[in-house]
FIKOLZA-1660 file (N, C-alpha, C; in steps of 0.1 Angstrom, whole numbers, plus 5000, padded with zeros to 4 digits):
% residues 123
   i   px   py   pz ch aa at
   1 4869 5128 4904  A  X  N
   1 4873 5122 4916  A  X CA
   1 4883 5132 4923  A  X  C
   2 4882 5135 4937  A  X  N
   2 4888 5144 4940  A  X CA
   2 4902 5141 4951  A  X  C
   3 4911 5146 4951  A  X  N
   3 4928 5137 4955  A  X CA
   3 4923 5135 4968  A  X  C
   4 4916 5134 4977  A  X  N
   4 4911 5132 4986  A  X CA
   4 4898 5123 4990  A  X  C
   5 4894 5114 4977  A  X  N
   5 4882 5108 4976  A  X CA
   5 4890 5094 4973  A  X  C
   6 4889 5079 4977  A  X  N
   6 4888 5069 4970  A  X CA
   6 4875 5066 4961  A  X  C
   7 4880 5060 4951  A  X  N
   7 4866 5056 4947  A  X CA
   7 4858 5048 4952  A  X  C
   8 4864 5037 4958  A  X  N
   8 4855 5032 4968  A  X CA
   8 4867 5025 4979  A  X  C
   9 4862 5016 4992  A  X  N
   9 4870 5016 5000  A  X CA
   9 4878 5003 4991  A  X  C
  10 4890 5005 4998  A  X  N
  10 4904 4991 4994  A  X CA
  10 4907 4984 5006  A  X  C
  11 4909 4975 5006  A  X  N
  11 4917 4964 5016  A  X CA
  11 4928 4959 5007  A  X  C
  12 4939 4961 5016  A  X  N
  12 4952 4958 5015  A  X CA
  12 4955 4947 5026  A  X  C
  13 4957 4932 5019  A  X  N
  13 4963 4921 5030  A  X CA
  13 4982 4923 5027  A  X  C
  14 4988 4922 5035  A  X  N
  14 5000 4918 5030  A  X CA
  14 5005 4908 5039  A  X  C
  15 5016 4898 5031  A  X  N
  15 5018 4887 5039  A  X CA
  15 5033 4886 5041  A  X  C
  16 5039 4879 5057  A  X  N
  16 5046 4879 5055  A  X CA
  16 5059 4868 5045  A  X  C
  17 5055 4860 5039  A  X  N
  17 5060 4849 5032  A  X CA
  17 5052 4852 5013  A  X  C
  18 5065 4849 5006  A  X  N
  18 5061 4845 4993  A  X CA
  18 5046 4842 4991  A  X  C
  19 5040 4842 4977  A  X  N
  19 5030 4839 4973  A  X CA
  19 5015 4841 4983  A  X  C
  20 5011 4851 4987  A  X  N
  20 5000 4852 5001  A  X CA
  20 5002 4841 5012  A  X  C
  21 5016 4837 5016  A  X  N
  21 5013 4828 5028  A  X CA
  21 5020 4834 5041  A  X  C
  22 5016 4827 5050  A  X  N
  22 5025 4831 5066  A  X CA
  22 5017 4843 5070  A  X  C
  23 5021 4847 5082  A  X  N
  23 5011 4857 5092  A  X CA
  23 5009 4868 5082  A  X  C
  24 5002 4877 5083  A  X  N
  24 4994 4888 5075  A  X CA
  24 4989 4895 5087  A  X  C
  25 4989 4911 5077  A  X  N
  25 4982 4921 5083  A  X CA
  25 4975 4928 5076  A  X  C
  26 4964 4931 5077  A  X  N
  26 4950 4940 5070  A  X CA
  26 4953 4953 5071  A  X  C
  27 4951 4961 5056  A  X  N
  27 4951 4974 5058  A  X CA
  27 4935 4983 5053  A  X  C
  28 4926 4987 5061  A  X  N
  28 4915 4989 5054  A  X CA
  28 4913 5004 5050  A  X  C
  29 4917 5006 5035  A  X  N
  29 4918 5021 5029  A  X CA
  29 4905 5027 5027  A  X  C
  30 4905 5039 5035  A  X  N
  30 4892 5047 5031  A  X CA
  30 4894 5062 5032  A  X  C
  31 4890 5071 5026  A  X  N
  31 4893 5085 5025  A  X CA
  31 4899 5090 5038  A  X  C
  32 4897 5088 5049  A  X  N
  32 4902 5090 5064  A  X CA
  32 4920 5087 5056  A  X  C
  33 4923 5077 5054  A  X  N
  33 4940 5076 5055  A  X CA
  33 4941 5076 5039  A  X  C
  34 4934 5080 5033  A  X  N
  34 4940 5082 5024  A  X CA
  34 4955 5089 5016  A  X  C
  35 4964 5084 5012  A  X  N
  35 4977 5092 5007  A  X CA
  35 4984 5094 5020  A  X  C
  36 4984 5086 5029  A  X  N
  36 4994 5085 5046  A  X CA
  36 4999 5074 5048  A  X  C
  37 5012 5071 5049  A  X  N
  37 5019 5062 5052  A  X CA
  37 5018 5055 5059  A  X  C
  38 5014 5038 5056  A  X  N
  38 5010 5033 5068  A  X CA
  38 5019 5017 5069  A  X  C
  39 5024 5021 5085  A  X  N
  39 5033 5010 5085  A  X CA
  39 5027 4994 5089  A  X  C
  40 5034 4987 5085  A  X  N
  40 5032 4974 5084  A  X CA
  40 5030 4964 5099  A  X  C
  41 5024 4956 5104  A  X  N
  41 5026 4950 5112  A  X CA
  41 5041 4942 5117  A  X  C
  42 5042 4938 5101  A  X  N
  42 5055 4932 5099  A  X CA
  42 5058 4932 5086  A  X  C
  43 5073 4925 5084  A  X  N
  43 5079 4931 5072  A  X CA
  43 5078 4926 5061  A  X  C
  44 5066 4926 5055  A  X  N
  44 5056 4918 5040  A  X CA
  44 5068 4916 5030  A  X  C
  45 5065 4905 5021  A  X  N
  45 5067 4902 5008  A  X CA
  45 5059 4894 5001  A  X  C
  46 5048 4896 5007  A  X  N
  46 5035 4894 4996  A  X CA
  46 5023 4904 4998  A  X  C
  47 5015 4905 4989  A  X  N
  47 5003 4914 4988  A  X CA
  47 4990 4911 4981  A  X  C
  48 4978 4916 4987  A  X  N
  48 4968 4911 4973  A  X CA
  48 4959 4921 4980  A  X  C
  49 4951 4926 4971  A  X  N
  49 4939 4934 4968  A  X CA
  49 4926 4929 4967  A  X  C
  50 4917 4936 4979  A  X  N
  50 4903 4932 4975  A  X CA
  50 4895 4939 4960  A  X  C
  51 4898 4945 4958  A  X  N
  51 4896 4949 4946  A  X CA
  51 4908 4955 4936  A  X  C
  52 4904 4957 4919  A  X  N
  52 4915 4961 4914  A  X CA
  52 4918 4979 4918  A  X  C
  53 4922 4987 4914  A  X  N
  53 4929 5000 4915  A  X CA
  53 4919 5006 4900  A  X  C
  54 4917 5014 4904  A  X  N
  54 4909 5021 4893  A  X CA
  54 4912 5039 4893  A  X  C
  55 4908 5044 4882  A  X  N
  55 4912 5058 4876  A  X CA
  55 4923 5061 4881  A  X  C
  56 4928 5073 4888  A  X  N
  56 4940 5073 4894  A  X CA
  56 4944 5074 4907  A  X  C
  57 4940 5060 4914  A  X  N
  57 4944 5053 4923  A  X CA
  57 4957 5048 4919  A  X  C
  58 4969 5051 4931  A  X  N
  58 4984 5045 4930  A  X CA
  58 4984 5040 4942  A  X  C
  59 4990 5030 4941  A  X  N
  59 4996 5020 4960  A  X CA
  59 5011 5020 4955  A  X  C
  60 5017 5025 4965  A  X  N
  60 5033 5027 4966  A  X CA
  60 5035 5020 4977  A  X  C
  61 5050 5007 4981  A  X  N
  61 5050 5003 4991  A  X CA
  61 5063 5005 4990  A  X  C
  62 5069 5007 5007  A  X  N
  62 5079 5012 5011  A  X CA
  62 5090 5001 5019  A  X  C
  63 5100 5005 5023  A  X  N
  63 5109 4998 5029  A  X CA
  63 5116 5010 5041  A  X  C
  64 5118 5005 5049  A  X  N
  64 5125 5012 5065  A  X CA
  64 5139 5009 5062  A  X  C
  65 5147 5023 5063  A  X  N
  65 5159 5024 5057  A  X CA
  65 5171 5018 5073  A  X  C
  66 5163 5010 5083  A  X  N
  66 5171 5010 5096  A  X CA
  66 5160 5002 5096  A  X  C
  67 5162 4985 5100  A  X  N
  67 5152 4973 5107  A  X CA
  67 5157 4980 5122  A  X  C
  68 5168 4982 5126  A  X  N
  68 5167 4982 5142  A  X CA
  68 5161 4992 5146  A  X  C
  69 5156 5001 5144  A  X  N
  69 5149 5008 5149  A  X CA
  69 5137 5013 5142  A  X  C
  70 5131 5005 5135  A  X  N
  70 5118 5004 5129  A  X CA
  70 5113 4995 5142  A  X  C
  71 5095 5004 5144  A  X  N
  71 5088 5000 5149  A  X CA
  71 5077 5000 5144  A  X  C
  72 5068 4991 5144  A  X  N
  72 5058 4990 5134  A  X CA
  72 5046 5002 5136  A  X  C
  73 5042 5003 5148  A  X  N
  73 5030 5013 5150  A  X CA
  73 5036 5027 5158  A  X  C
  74 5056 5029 5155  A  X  N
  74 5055 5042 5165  A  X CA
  74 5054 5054 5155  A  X  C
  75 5050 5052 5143  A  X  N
  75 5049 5064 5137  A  X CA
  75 5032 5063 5124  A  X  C
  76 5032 5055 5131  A  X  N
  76 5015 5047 5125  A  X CA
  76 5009 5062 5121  A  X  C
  77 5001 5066 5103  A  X  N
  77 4995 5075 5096  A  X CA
  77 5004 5087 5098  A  X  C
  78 5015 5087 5099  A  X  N
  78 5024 5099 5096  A  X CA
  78 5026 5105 5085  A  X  C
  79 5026 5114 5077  A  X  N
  79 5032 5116 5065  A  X CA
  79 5045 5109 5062  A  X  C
  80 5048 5114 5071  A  X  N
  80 5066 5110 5070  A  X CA
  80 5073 5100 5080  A  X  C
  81 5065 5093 5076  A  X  N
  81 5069 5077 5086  A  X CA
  81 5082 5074 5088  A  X  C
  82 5088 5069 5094  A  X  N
  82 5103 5061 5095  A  X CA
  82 5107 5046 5088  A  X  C
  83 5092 5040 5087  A  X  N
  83 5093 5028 5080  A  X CA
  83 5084 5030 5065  A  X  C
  84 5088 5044 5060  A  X  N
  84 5085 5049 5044  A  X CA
  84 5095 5053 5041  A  X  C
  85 5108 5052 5043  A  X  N
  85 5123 5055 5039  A  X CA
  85 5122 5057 5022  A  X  C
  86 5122 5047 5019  A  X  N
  86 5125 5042 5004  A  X CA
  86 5113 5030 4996  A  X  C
  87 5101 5040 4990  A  X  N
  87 5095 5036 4980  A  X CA
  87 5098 5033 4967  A  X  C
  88 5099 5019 4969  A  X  N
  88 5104 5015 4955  A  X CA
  88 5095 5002 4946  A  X  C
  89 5085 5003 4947  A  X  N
  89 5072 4996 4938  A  X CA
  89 5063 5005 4934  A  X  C
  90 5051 5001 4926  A  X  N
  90 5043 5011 4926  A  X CA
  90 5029 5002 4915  A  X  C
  91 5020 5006 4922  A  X  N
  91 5012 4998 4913  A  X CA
  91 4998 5007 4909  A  X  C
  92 4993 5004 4898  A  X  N
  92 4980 5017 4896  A  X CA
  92 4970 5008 4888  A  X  C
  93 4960 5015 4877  A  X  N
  93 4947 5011 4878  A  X CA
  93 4957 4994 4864  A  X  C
  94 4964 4997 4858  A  X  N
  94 4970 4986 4848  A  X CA
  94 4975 4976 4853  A  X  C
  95 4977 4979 4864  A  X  N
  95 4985 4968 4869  A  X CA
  95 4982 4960 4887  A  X  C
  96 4976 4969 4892  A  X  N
  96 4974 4964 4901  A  X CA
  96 4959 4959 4898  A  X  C
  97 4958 4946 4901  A  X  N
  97 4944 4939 4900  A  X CA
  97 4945 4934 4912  A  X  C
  98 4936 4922 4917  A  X  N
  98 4930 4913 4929  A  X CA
  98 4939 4899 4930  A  X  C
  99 4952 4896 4919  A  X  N
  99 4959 4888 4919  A  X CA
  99 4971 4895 4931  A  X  C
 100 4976 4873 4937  A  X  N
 100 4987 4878 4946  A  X CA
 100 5002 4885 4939  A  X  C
 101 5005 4890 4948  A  X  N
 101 5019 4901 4945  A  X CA
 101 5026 4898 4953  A  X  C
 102 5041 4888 4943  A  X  N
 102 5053 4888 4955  A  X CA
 102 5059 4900 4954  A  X  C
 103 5064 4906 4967  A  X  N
 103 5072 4919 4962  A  X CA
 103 5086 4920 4966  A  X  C
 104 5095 4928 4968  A  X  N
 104 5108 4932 4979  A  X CA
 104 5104 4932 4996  A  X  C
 105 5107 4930 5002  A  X  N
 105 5102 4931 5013  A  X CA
 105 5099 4943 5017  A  X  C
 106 5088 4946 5023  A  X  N
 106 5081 4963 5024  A  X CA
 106 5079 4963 5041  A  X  C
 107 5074 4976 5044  A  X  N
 107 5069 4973 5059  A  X CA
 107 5064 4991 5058  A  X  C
 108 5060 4995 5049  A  X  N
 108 5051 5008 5044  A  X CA
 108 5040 5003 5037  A  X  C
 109 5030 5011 5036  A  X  N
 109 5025 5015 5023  A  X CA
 109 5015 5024 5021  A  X  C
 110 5014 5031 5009  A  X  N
 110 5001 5044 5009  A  X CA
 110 4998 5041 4999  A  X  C
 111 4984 5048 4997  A  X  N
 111 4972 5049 4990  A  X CA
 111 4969 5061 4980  A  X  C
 112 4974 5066 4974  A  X  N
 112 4971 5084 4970  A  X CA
 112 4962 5082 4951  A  X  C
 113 4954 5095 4952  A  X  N
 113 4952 5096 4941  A  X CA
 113 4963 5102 4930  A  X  C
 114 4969 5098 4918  A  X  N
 114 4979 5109 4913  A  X CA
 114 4971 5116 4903  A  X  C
 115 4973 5127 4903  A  X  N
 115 4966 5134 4895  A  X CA
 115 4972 5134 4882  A  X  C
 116 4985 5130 4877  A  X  N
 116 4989 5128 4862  A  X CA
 116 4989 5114 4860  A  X  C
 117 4982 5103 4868  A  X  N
 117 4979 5093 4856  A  X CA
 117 4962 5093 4849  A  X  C
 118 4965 5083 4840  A  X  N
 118 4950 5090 4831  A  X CA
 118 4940 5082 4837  A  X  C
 119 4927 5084 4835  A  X  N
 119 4918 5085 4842  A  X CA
 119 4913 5064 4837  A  X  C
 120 4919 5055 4841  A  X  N
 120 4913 5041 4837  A  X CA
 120 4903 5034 4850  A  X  C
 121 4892 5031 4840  A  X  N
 121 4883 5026 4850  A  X CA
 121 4891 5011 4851  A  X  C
 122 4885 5001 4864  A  X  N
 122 4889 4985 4862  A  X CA
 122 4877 4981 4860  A  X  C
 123 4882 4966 4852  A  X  N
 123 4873 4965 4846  A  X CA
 123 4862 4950 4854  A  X  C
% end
Protein backbone atom coordinates (compact mmCIF):
# COMPACT_ATOMS: atom_id res chain seq x y z
CA UNK A 1 0.00 0.00 0.00
CA UNK A 2 1.47 3.08 -1.01
CA UNK A 3 1.59 6.50 1.65
CA UNK A 4 -0.62 7.95 -0.66
CA UNK A 5 -3.23 5.11 -1.21
CA UNK A 6 -6.22 4.40 1.42
CA UNK A 7 -7.06 1.10 1.40
CA UNK A 8 -10.40 1.79 0.87
CA UNK A 9 -12.55 4.94 1.35
CA UNK A 10 -13.26 6.02 5.37
CA UNK A 11 -16.06 8.17 6.73
CA UNK A 12 -15.40 10.00 9.69
CA UNK A 13 -18.74 11.28 11.72
CA UNK A 14 -17.78 13.35 14.63
CA UNK A 15 -20.17 14.64 17.10
CA UNK A 16 -20.57 17.41 18.86
CA UNK A 17 -21.75 15.89 22.47
CA UNK A 18 -20.48 12.83 24.42
CA UNK A 19 -21.24 9.33 23.29
CA UNK A 20 -22.26 10.04 19.18
CA UNK A 21 -24.96 12.58 20.18
CA UNK A 22 -25.79 16.39 19.20
CA UNK A 23 -25.03 18.06 15.73
CA UNK A 24 -22.32 16.18 13.68
CA UNK A 25 -20.18 16.66 10.78
CA UNK A 26 -19.16 14.06 8.06
CA UNK A 27 -15.73 13.67 6.90
CA UNK A 28 -15.46 11.46 3.63
CA UNK A 29 -11.67 10.11 3.42
CA UNK A 30 -10.37 9.24 0.11
CA UNK A 31 -6.82 9.33 -1.44
CA UNK A 32 -7.63 13.08 -2.76
CA UNK A 33 -7.23 14.35 1.23
CA UNK A 34 -5.47 11.96 2.24
CA UNK A 35 -2.72 12.88 5.31
CA UNK A 36 -4.33 16.81 5.18
CA UNK A 37 -5.69 18.42 7.94
CA UNK A 38 -9.10 18.78 8.02
CA UNK A 39 -10.97 21.03 10.11
CA UNK A 40 -14.07 20.40 11.85
CA UNK A 41 -17.45 21.94 11.41
CA UNK A 42 -17.55 22.30 14.99
CA UNK A 43 -15.66 21.46 18.04
CA UNK A 44 -16.34 17.37 18.40
CA UNK A 45 -16.03 15.23 21.43
CA UNK A 46 -17.30 12.23 19.92
CA UNK A 47 -16.38 10.14 16.92
CA UNK A 48 -17.14 6.85 15.08
CA UNK A 49 -15.93 5.16 12.00
CA UNK A 50 -17.60 3.53 9.09
CA UNK A 51 -15.24 1.04 9.03
CA UNK A 52 -12.23 -0.20 11.26
CA UNK A 53 -8.46 1.27 10.34
CA UNK A 54 -6.46 -1.31 8.80
CA UNK A 55 -2.57 -1.96 7.89
CA UNK A 56 -1.10 1.33 8.45
CA UNK A 57 -3.86 3.58 8.44
CA UNK A 58 -3.41 6.32 11.56
CA UNK A 59 -6.38 9.08 12.38
CA UNK A 60 -4.78 11.70 14.49
CA UNK A 61 -7.24 14.35 15.84
CA UNK A 62 -6.31 17.75 16.67
CA UNK A 63 -7.24 20.75 18.81
CA UNK A 64 -6.98 24.78 17.76
CA UNK A 65 -4.51 26.31 20.05
CA UNK A 66 -6.83 29.93 19.89
CA UNK A 67 -11.05 29.12 19.85
CA UNK A 68 -11.26 32.96 19.00
CA UNK A 69 -9.81 32.87 16.08
CA UNK A 70 -10.49 29.38 14.80
CA UNK A 71 -12.57 29.25 11.93
CA UNK A 72 -13.87 26.18 10.80
CA UNK A 73 -13.44 26.19 6.91
CA UNK A 74 -10.73 29.28 6.68
CA UNK A 75 -7.93 26.99 6.37
CA UNK A 76 -10.05 23.82 5.18
CA UNK A 77 -7.08 20.74 3.57
CA UNK A 78 -4.09 22.81 4.47
CA UNK A 79 -1.18 21.00 5.69
CA UNK A 80 -0.77 23.31 8.26
CA UNK A 81 -4.11 24.26 9.35
CA UNK A 82 -4.77 26.70 12.35
CA UNK A 83 -7.24 24.38 13.90
CA UNK A 84 -4.31 21.31 13.87
CA UNK A 85 -2.32 23.22 16.67
CA UNK A 86 -2.00 20.39 19.00
CA UNK A 87 -2.54 16.63 18.08
CA UNK A 88 -3.03 14.79 20.92
CA UNK A 89 -5.02 11.32 20.23
CA UNK A 90 -4.21 8.93 17.84
CA UNK A 91 -5.89 5.89 16.70
CA UNK A 92 -4.61 2.94 14.09
CA UNK A 93 -5.51 -0.52 12.82
CA UNK A 94 -5.75 -1.97 17.04
CA UNK A 95 -7.54 0.28 18.15
CA UNK A 96 -9.60 2.21 16.06
CA UNK A 97 -12.61 0.01 15.09
CA UNK A 98 -16.54 1.13 14.08
CA UNK A 99 -17.28 1.64 17.92
CA UNK A 100 -18.24 5.29 19.34
CA UNK A 101 -15.21 7.34 20.68
CA UNK A 102 -15.63 9.94 23.36
CA UNK A 103 -12.60 12.06 22.98
CA UNK A 104 -10.96 15.68 24.31
CA UNK A 105 -12.63 18.12 22.39
CA UNK A 106 -11.00 18.21 18.73
CA UNK A 107 -11.87 20.49 15.79
CA UNK A 108 -8.93 18.80 13.40
CA UNK A 109 -8.40 15.72 11.94
CA UNK A 110 -6.09 13.66 9.39
CA UNK A 111 -5.92 10.52 7.85
CA UNK A 112 -2.11 9.41 6.84
CA UNK A 113 -0.52 6.16 6.17
CA UNK A 114 2.54 5.67 8.71
CA UNK A 115 4.97 3.86 7.35
CA UNK A 116 6.58 2.43 10.83
CA UNK A 117 3.43 0.82 12.04
CA UNK A 118 3.26 -2.91 11.19
CA UNK A 119 1.30 -3.92 8.53
CA UNK A 120 -2.46 -5.30 10.55
CA UNK A 121 -5.24 -6.18 8.52
CA UNK A 122 -8.96 -5.52 10.45
CA UNK A 123 -10.60 -8.01 10.96
Amino acid sequence: MSSFTLFAPLQLIAWTQLNCTGDFGVTQFTDSVLARNISNAYISRSLQLNRSLTQQEQLDISVTSNFNSWYSNKDQLYYNSASCSNFWQTYYAVNGTTACYNTPPFTCHRLWNNPGLPMILSK
